[in-house]
N, C-alpha and C positions, 0 to 999 in steps of 0.2 A: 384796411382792418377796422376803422371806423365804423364803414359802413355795414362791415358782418358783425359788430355789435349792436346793432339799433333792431330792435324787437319789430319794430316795424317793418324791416324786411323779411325777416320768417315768418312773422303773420299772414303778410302778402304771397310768399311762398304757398305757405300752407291754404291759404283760401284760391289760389291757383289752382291748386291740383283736385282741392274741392268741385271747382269748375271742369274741371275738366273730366273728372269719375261720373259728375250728376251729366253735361251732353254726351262724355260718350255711353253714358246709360241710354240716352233717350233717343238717341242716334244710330245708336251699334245696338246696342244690350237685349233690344226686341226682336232683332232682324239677321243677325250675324248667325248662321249656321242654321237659317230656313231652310226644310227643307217639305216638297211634298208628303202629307198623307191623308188616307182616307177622301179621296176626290171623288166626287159621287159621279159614275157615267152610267146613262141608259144601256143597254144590249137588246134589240130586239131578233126574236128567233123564232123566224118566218119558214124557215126551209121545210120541206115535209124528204122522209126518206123515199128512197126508192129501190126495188127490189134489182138484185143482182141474181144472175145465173147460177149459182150455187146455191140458191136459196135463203140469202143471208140477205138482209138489211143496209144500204148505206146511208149514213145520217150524217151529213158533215156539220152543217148547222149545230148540233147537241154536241156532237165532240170538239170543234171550236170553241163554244160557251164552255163547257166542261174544264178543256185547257184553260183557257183563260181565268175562271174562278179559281180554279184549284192553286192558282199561282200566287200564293201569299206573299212574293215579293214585291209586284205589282202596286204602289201608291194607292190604290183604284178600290172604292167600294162600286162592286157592280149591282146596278138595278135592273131586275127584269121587267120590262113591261111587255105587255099582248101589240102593240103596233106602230110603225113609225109616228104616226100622227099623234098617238099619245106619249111617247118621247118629244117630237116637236113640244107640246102643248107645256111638258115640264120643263124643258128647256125657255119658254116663254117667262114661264113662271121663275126663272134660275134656281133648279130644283138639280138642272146636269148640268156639267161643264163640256161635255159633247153624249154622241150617242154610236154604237153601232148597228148597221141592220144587215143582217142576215136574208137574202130575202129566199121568196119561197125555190126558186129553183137552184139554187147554190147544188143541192146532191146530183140531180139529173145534169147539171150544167157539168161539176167533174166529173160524171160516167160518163159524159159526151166526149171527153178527152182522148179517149180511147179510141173514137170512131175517125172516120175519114172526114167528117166533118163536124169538128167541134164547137158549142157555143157553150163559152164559160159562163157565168156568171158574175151580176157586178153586186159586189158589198159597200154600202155606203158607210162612207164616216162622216159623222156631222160634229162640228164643233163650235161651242157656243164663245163669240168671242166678246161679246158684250158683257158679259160675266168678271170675267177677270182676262186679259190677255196672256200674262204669264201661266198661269193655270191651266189654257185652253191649248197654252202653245205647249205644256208639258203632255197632257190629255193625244194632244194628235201625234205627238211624238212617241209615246206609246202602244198609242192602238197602229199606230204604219209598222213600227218594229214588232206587233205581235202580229198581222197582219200574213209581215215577211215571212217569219216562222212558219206559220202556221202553211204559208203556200209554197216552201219548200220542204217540207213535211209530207204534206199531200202530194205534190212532186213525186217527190222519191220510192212512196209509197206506190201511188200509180204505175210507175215507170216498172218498179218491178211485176206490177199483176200486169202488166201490160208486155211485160219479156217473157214472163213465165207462159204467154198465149203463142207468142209470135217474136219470130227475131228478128225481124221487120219491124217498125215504126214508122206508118204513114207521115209524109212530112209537116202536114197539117197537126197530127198530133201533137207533133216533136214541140214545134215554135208554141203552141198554146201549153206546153206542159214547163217550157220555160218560164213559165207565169200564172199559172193554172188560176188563181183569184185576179179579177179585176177588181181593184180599188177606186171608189170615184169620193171625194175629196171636196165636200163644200163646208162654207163657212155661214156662220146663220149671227145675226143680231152684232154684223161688224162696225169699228170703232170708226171706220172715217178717215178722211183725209185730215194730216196736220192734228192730231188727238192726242200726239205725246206717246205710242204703242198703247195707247187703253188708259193713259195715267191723267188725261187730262180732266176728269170731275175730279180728282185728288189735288191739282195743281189751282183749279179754282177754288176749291173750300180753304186751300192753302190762304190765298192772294185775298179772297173774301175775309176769315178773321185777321189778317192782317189790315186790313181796310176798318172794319167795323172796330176792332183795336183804337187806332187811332181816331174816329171820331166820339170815341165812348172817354180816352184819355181829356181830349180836348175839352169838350164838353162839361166833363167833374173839372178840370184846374176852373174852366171860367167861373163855374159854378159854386164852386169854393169862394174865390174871390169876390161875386157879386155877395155873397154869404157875409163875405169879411166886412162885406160895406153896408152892411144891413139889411141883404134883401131878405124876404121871406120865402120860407125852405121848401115847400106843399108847392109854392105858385115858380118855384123854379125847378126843384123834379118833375114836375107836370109835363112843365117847357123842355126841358131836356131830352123827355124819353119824347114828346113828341118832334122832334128835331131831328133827332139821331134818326127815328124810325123813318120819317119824311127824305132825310140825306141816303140810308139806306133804298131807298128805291133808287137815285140815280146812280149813287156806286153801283150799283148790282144792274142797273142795263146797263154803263159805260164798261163796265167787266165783261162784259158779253160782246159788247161793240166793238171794244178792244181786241178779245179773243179771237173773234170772227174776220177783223177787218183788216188791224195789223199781221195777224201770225198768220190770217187764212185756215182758223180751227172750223170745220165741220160740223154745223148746226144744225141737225135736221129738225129740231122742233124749239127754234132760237127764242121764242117767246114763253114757251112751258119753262126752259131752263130759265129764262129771267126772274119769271115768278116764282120759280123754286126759289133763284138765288134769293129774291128779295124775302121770301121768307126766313131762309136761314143765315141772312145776314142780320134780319130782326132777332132772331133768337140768338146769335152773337153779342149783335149789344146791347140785349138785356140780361144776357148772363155777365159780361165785361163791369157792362155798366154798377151791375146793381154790387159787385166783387168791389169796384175802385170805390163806390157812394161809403159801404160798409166799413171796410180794411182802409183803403187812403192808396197810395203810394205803391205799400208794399203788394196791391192785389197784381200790380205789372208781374212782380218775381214768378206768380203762382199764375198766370195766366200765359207767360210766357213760354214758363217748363211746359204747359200746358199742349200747345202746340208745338214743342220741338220732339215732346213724348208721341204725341198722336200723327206727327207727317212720314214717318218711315211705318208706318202697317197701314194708312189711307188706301195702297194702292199693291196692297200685298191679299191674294185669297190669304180668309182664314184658315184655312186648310196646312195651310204652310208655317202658321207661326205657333209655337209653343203653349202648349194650355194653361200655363200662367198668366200668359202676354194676353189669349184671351181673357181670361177670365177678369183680369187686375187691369185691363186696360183697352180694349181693343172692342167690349163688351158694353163700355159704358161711355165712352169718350164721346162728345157731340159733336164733333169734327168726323166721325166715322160716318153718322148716320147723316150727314149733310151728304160727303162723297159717293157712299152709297143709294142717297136718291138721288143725288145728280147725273148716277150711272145709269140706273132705271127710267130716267129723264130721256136723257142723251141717246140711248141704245134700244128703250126696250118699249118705247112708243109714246113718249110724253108725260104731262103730269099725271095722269091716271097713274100710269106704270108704277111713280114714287108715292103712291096716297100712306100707306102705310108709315115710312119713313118722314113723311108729311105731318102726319099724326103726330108723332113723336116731337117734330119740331113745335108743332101748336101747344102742344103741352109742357114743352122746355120754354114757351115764349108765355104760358100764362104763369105759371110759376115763377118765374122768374121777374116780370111786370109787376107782381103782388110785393114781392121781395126789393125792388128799386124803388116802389110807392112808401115802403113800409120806411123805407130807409130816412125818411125824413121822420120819423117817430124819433127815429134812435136818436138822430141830430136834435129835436126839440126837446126831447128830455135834456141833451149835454147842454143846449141852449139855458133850459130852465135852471140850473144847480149854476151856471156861470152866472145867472143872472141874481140869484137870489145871496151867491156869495158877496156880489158887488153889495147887494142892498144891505148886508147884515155880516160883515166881516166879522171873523172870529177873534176875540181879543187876543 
């Protein structure tokens, strides 16, 4: 009974469950009841009609696209484009998350159905798996189940113009009308062996602010300290940012060395990715740093929430989280755009691929350089008013 009176266990209480409302914000709150929408996929509609004995028209290519559009349940914003190659070239660009193509004899291929010797057609789906793996794997799960549709549809349709001639069915027909579309099935800008399923630039930008964390921590306590002992504050910020930025190049190859060497992670261009890393490990600890120089102690709290906010949507398509989560978080967080060039690294040809997201880093790392430099104003000023109290105590 003692102990349920002491205030200090309901304060404890109550800042428990604080903790536990703000991670499972940052944990759950962004991610819990994701669901697809609006995923942009190419369509291209190659097919040409061809004329039937009746004198009517058969277009299957136009009435697939057609189905397909008209189908507002469908996650799927579809893009037309004029030809596989400029689908490819958007898919380069992660413009789609796959594509389908229609090609030009898809119509003549099922009025072939019909004859004694039929050749179907093959419709390709292509899916972009360097993009997002989740994403891509909903994307081809998709277009295979609309795919199915659509070829027992056509099926069934045949089968009757095809009774309605002859109550006979060549056997050839029959087996090819069992499948009337052929589907071929490739994967374009794949994630690699040991990659995590696509999560593995997420799991580095993870591992890397946790890295750049700790030598940005280190660095401010000694710094303090030499501080406490009189050193001057310009010629040890100086030292500090170029320390950390020097130590950041070997965490960021030994992060790659590690990746590659113990787990066996999939590197096709292991040296673009280092330079990546070692760049957005810079821009890590100059945002850390210049947080701890400013705030003290408490810039851990806010650097921490930090990262436990931005590791559940790292490795989530936008497409899938809430446009709140975008807009308030997912839009601005420097932990995204590290993951997302290191995607563009890894998958999509090198550091070219990420220059854009590159950019962005360059400009989080001059800004924030100017902001760690400056920090030693703010300390000389508090220097000077401690100094001039000592000299001139107030009676």
């Amino acid at each position: 009974m003692t102990l349920l009176k002491q205030k200090k266990l309901w304060l404890g209480l109550i800042a428990l469950f604080v903790v536990l409302i703000v991670f499972g914000a940052a944990m759950m709150g962004s991610v819990v009841g994701a669901k697809p929408k609006n995923l942009p996929v190419a369509i291209v509609v190659l097919d040409k009609q061809v004329g039937l004995p009746t004198g009517e028209f058969l277009a299957v290519g136009d009435a697939v696209r057609e189905k397909l559009m008209s189908n507002k349940q469908l996650p799927i914003v579809w893009k037309i484009v004029g030809s596989e190659a400029e689908a490819r070239a958007g898919m380069d660009k992660q413009e789609y998350y796959g594509a389908l193509v229609l090609p030009v004899d898809l119509s003549s291929g099922m009025l072939s159905l019909a004859s004694p010797n039929p050749m179907p057609a093959v419709v390709k789906m292509i899916t972009n798996e360097g993009m997002n793996t989740q994403a891509s794997s909903v994307v081809k799960q998709i277009l295979g189940a609309a795919m199915n549709g659509a070829s027992l549809e056509l099926s069934t349709q045949l089968l009757k113009q095809i009774s309605q001639q002859s109550e006979q069915i060549p056997v050839g027909a029959a087996k090819a009308l069992l499948s009337p579309i052929t589907v071929q099935e490739e994967t374009i800008h794949a994630v690699g062996i040991n990659n995590a399923s696509g999560n593995a630039p997420g799991l580095l930008t993870q591992t890397l602010w946790i890295g750049s964390l700790a030598i940005g921590l280190i660095l401010s306590l000694l710094s303090r300290q030499a501080v406490a002992k009189g050193a001057q504050r310009w010629s040890l910020i100086l030292t500090q940012t170029f320390i950390g930025l020097l130590v950041i190049i070997g965490v960021s190859g030994f992060l790659v060395w590690m990746a590659s060497s113990w787990y066996g992670m999939e590197l096709a261009n292991a040296v673009d990715a280092w330079l990546f890393l070692w760049l957005a490990g810079s821009a890590f600890f100059l945002i850390q740093s210049s947080l701890l120089n400013w705030i003290g102690l408490p810039a851990m709290g806010i650097l921490v929430l930090l990262m436990f906010f931005s590791m559940p949507v790292l490795n989530i398509a936008p497409e899938f989280l809430s446009q709140a989560t975008q807009d308030w978080l997912y839009s601005w967080t420097p932990l995204k755009f590290v993951a997302a060039g290191l995607r563009e690294v890894m998958y999509f040809g090198g550091f070219k691929a990420g220059s854009m997201n590159a950019e962005v880093l360059w400009g989080i790392s001059g800004v924030f350089l100017v902001v760690l430099v400056a920090s030693g104003v703010k300390k000389g000023k508090t220097q000077d008013v401690a100094t001039a109290a000592a000299v001139n105590p107030v009676s």
